[in-house]
N, C-alpha and C positions, 0 to 999 in steps of 0.2 A: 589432112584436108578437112576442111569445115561440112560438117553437114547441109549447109546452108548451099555450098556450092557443087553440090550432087544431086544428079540426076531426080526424079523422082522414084524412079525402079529400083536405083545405086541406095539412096536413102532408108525403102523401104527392107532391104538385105541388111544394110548395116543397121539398121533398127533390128531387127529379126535375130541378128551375130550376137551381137550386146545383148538382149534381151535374153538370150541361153547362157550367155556367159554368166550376168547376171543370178542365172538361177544357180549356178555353184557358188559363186561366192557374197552373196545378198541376202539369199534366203535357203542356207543351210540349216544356221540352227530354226529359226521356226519352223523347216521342213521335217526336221526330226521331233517335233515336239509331238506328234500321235503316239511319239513310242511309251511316254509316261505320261501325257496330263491326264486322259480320262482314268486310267490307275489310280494317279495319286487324287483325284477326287472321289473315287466309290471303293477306295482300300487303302485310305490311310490311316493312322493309329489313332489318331483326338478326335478328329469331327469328320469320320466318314458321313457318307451321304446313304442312305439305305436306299436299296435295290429297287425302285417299284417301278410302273409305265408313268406317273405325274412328274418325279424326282428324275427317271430319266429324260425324259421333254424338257424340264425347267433346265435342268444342267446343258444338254445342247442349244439351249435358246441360248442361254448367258455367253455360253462358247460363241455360236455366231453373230451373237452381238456385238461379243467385244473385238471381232473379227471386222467386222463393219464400221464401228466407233472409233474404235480404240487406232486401227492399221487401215482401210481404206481412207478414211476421214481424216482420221489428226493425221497419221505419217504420210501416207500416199499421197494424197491430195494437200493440207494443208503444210505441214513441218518439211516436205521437201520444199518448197519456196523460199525457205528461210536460210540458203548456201550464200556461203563466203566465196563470190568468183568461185562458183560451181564446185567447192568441198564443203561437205560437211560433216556431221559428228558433232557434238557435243564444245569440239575443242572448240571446232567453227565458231557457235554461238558464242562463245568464252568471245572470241577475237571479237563477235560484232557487236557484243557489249561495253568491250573494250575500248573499241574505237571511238562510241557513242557516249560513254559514261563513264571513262577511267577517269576525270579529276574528278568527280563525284563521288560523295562520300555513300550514293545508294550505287553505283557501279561496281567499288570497291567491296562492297558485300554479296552483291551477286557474284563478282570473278571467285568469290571466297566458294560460294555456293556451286556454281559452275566447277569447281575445282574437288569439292566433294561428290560430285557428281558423274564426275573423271573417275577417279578413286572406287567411286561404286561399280562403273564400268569395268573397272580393275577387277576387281570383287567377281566379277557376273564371265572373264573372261577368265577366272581361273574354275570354277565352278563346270560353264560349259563343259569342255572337255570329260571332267570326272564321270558326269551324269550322264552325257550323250551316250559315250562308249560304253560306260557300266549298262548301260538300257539298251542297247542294243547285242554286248555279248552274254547280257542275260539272257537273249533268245535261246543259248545254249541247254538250258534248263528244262523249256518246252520239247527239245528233241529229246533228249532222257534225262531224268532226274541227275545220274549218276556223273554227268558233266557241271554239276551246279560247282566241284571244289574248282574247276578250270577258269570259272570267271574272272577272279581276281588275278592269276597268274597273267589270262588271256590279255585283260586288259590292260597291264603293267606294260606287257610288249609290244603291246600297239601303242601306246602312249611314248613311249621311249623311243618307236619308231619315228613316229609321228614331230617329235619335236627334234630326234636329231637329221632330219631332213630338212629343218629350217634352213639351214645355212647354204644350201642348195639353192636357192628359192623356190618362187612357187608356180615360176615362169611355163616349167615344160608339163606340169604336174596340173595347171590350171586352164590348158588345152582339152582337159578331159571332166574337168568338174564338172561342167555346163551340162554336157550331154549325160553326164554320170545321174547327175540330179535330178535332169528331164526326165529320165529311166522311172526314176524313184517316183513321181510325184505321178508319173503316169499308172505309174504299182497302186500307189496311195488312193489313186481316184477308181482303179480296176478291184481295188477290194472290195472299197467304200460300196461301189454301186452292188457288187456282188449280195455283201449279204442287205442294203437296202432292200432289195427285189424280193427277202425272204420277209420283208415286217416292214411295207411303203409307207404306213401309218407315222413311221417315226419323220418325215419331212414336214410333218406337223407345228414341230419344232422353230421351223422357220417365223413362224408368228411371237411376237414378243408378249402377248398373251402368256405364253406359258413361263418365261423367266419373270413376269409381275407375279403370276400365281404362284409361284415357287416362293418368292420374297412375302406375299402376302400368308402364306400358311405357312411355312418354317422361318420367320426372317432374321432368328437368332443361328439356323444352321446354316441359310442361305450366305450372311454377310461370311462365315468363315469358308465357305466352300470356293471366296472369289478366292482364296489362299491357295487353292490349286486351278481353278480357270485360267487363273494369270499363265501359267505354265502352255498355255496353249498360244498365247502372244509373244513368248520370249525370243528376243531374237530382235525385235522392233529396231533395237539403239543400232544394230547390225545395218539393216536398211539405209539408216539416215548418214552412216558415215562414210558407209560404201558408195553415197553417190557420185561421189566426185570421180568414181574408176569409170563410169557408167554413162549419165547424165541422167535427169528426170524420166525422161521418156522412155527409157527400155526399163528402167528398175516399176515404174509402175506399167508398161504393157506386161511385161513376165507376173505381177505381183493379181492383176485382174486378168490375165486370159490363162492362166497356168496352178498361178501358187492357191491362190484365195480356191478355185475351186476345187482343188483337188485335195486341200484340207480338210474343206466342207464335207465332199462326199466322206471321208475317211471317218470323222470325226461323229457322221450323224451312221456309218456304217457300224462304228463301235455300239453306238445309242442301242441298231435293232440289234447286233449277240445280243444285248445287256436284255435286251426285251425279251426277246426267246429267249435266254438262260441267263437269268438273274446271278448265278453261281460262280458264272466263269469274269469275276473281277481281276484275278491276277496280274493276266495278262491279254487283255481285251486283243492290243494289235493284233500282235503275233498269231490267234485264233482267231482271225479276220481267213487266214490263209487253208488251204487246203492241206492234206496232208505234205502230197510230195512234193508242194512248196517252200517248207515249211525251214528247210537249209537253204534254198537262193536266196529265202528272205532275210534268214537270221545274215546272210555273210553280203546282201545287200545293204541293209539296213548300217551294218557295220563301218562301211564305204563309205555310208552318207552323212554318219556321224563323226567321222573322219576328215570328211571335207568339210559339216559346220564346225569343226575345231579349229583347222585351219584357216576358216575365216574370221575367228573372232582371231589366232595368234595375230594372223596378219592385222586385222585391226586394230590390235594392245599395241607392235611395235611403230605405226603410222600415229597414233596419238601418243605415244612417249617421245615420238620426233616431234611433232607441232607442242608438244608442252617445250623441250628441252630449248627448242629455238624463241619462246613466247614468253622462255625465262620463267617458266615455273622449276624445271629441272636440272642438275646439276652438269655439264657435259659429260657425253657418252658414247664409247663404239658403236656409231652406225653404219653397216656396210648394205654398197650397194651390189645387189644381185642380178640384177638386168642391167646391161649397155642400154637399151632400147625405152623401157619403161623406171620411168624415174620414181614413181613409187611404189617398186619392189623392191622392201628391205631388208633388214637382219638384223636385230640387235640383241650381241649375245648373253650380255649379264641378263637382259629381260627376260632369253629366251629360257635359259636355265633355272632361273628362278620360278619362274611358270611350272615349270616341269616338275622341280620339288614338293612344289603346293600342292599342284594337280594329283601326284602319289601320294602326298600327305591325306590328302581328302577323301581318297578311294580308300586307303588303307584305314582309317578313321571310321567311314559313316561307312562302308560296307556293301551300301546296294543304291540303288537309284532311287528307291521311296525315302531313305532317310535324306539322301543329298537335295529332293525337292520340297523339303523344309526348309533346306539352308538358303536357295533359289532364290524366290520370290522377292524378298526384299530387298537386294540388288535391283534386280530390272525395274521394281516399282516405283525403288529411288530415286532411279533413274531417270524416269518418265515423268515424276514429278517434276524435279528439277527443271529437265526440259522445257516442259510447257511453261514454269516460270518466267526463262529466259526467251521463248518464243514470245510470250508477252510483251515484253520489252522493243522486240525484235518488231511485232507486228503497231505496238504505237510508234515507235523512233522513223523503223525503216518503210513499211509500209503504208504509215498515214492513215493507221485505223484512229476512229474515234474510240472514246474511253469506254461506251457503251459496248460496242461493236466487241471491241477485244474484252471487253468484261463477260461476256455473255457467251462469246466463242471458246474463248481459253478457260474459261470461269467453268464453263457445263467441260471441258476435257478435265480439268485440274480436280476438280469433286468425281471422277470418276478415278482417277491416278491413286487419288489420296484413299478412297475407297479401298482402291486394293492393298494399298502399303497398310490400311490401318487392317485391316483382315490377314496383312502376313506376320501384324506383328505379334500377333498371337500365337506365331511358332518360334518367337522369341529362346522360348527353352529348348526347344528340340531341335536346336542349330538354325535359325535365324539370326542370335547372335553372331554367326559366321562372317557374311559378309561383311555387318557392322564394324567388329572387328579387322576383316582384310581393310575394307575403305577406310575404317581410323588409321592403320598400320601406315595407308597408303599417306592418305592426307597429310599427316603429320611432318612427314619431311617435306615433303610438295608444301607444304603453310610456312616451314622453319626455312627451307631456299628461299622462298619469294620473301617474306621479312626481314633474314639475315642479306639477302642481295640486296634491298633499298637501303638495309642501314649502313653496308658496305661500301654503295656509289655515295650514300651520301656523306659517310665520313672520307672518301677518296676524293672529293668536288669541295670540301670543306674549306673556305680561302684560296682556294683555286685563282689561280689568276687567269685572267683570259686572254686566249692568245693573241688578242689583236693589243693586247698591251704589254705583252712579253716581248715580242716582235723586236721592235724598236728597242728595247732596254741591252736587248742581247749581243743585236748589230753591232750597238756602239763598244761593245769591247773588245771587239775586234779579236773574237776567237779565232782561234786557227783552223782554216778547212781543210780537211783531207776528199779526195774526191770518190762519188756513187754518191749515190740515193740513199737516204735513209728515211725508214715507213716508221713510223710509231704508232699503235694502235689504241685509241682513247674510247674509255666508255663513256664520258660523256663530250657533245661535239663543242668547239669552239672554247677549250680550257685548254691549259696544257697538261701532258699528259703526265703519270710520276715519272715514267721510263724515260721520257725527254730530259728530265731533273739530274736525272740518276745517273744517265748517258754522262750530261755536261761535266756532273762532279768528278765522274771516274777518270775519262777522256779526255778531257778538259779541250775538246775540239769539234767543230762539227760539220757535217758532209754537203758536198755540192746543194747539192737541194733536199731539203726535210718537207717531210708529210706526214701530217698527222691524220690518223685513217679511224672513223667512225664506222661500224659496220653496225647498222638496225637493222630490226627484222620488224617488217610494217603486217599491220593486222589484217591482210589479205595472202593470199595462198602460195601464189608464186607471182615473179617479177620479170619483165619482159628481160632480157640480157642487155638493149642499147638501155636500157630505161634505169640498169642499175646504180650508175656510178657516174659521180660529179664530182668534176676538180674546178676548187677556187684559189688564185693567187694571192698570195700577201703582198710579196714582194717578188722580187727577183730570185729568193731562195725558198720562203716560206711559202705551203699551200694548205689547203686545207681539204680532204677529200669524204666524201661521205657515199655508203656501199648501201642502197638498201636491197635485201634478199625478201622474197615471202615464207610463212613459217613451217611452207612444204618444201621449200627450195634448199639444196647444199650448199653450206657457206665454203667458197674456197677463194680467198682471199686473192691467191695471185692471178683470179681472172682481172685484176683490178689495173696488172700490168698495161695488159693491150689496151683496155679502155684508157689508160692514162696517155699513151703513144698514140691512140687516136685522135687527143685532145691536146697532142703540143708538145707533152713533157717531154723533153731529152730523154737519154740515159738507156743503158742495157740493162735488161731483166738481173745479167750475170752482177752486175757490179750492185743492183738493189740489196741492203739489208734491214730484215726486219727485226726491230725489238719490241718485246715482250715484259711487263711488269710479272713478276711471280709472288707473289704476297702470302707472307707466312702470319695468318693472323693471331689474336692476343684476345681473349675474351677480357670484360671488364664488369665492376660491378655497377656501373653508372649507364650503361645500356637498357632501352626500354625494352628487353626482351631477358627470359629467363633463362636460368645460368646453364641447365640443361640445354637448352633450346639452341644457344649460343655456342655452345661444343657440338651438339650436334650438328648444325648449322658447319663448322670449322672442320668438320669429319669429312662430310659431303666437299665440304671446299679443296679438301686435301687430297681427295679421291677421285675430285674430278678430270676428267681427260685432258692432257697436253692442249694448251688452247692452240699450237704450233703444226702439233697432227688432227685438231679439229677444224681449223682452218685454213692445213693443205697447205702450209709453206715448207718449200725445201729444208729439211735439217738445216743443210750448212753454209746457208742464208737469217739463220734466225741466232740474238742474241736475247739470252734473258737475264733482266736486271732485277734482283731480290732487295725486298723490303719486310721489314715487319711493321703492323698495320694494328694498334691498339683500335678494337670497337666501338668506345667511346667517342 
């Protein structure tokens, strides 16, 4: 039911619903972010920040600054506007660039951009997990030293848990995140005010006075200290993509009557310890707490880190599906999880792979202060990019003038680049990391998308077009046998190889042929009447075209009943579909590197049954083999 057509008391509940829901799965990882940013700013290894009441002021200004700039401003209020038919994320942008600029030779370099941008996201969701939980079952440490060897075991088993309950979904489990989080952020803001009330002084902070004064008297340690601030934003790209579960309106009511405050108090609660005892850097949170709270919180905290893991998994496999259908990716097992809710997924090569990295990482940097070196420069990358693409987004689709979005996006993008150039100063200390993941990632995601156009377009090469094949084939009065025959074309209105390859083998052909174009258009999902058009040639010949959106499940044999709504004859049982299976041939006259081109044929070779990605009955579908030189 549309919010539109509820009540006003029904509206202001289902805003309310959403809004808690929201808080588990929107703003997990930023909600866990107290557990290490002010750590890794006043006790990390290159450019701590020394202990004093100035240095402490200047650092919480910068924090709720960039809290106000950076997440109310650019994400809340301005970058939520910018959804594709209400999803968004990053990939969204990709699409409305797409749409807007794809024969553009400056289009084509943003999709490039947008797509390293992906990659970084990539980066940034393997990372979560490691740090969240490493920083929170380090609370073990604060209750006796003698628990510090438990950390790493600890963590390994929650992570292991953690990801093999993907395939479950996240349906019965995400009934409780809401209120689970509510808990936590109500904690977060019941500390904060706690020891506030011991040292009020520090709300001082709130005047931006104090983070110019900190840039004006240290501004060589100020610019590297945004290298751990940023750690207090992370999470942002989280927001923007989760919208579409949500809508505008509950992701920003949770984000101003809930999240924003109760970070603040927390954040400016660390500030007074730090001010009463300069000493206790370690671990600020955690000494926010009272004694014998000091286990609900280590095995709350834990929970919470738990649930921002799971929302960034959740997020990695929702934009591995909008990439794979948007044809950056090579086909892949996506399983759905929910009857009820269509995007709750699974996808298990992603989800294991994750899982590896994420143990790799723990077992590698060791604690939570080394992995927030490796951090920052993922989400910074991130945020760049974005605002780039927002740019775009707000001259094309918006109707900003040039100044307007110069000066809007201009003043975000000099504060983005800010922090990316201050993270890249941990370049040696595992900054390299992400770089590394998003190249790793990139690379194949750049070698699909340029081996796919060279491939359609050596496939379409002299192609003849169906409406002159037609008539050539009539006259020879081949033999019919009767049913349907579907042949699936990647490009519309040519003929297909598999039609070619049919005639030569069979030397006969079926009641009525269809040639079936299935796109995936740059919007999110497709009404079901709205998917599927049949055109006639002739009396045998049709031509039929499927468009899905790049959130939608392609399954081809919905295409039956829409075709028996619109005329065609024939029983589903008696339809067969064929299928080209193409064994390709690298070559040395291809504009693309000899590497690039096996790898490219690796991914092709690997990729999923187009026949079980497309939901046709086994034993309905024929597949005709060719080999395919790249040249």
């Amino acid at each position: 039911m549309s919010t539109s057509t509820l009540s006003p008391a029904a509206a202001r509940s289902r805003l309310r619903a959403l809004s808690l829901a929201a808080l588990g799965v929107v703003y997990g990882d930023i909600g866990t972010s107290p557990l290490y940013a002010m750590h890794a700013v006043f006790a990390n290894q290159h450019h701590p920040v020394p202990v004093d009441p100035q240095n402490i002021l200047g650092i919480l200004s910068l924090i709720f600054w960039s809290l106000v700039i950076v997440v109310s401003l650019k994400y809340v209020t301005l970058i939520l506007r910018a959804d594709n038919r209400g999803e968004g994320g990053i990939m969204a942008l990709i699409a409305l660039v797409q749409r807007r600029l794809a024969k553009q030779a400056l289009g084509q370099r943003l999709i490039v951009l947008g797509l390293f941008g992906a990659a970084l996201f990539c980066g940034e969701a393997i990372i979560t997990p490691a740090i969240s939980v490493l920083s929170a079952v380090e609370g073990l440490e604060m209750i006796t030293p003698a628990l510090a060897t438990w950390v790493i075991p600890s963590t390994l088993v929650i992570l292991f848990g953690l990801f093999a309950v993907q395939r479950h979904g996240t349906g019965r489990m995400g009934d409780w995140f809401g209120p689970i989080m509510a808990v936590w952020f109500v904690i977060l803001g019941i500390l904060g005010v706690r020891a506030i009330m011991g040292a009020p002084g520090v709300l001082a902070a709130v005047s931006p006075t104090y983070a110019i004064s900190f840039f004006a008297m240290h501004p060589r340690l100020a610019f590297f200290s945004l290298a751990a601030v940023v750690l207090a934003i992370t999470g942002i790209e989280a927001l923007y993509a989760d919208m579409g579960h949500f809508g505008r309106a509950p992701v920003r009511a949770a984000w101003t009557l809930v999240v924003f405050p109760a970070l603040v108090l927390n954040y400016f609660g660390q500030g007074a310890l730090l001010l009463a005892h300069p000493e206790l850097t370690d671990n600020p949170f955690f000494l926010l707490a009272p004694g014998w709270g000091l286990i609900p919180l280590v095995v709350l905290a834990t929970v919470a880190t738990v649930i921002a893991s799971q929302a960034v998994i959740s997020g990695t496999f929702s934009l591995i599906r909008q990439a794979i259908q948007l044809g950056f990716l090579p086909r892949m097992t996506v399983l759905h999880t929910s009857s009820q809710e269509r995007g709750q997924i699974y996808v298990p090569g992603i989800n294991w792979t994750l899982f590896v990295a994420v143990v790799a990482l723990v077992l590698a940097f060791g604690t939570s202060e080394a992995l927030a070196a490796a951090y920052g420069i993922a989400v910074t990358g991130t945020m760049s990019i974005t605002t780039v693409l927002a740019f775009v987004v707000a001259r094309r689709r918006w109707r900003w003038g040039l100044v307007r979005s110069s000066l809007v996006l201009g003043l975000f993008l000099v504060i983005d680049l800010a922090f990316f150039g201050a993270n890249l100063s941990k370049l040696s200390d595992g900054g390299w990391l992400p770089l590394l993941i998003g190249g790793l990632i990139f690379i194949p995601v750049s070698t699909w998308r340029r081996g796919r156009a060279l491939l359609i377009e050596r496939l379409t090469k002299d192609k003849l077009p169906l409406a002159d094949f037609v008539p050539l084939i009539e006259a020879d009065n081949i033999p019919t046998v009767s049913g349907t025959a579907v042949f699936l074309s990647a490009r519309p209105g040519l003929v297909p190889h598999s039609l070619l390859h049919s005639l030569k083998h069979y030397k006969c052909l079926h009641e009525r042929v269809i040639v079936l174009h299935v796109a995936v258009v740059s919007q999110p999902y497709v009404a079901a009447e709205k998917q599927v058009r049949l055109s006639p040639i002739n009396g045998r010949f049709y031509q039929s075209r499927m468009e899905i959106g790049f959130m939608d499940t392609p399954r081809v044999t919905d295409v039956l009943d829409a075709w028996a709504s619109q005329g065609l004859p024939g029983e589903p049982a008696s339809t067969t579909f064929f299928l080209g299976r193409e064994t390709l041939i690298p070559s040395k006259r291809v504009p693309m590197a000899r590497w690039r081109q096996r790898l490219f044929i690796r991914l092709f070779r690997n990729a999923r049954n187009p026949a079980s990605y497309f939901g046709l009955p086994p034993n309905q579908v024929v597949e005709l083999g060719a080999q395919i030189n790249l040249e």
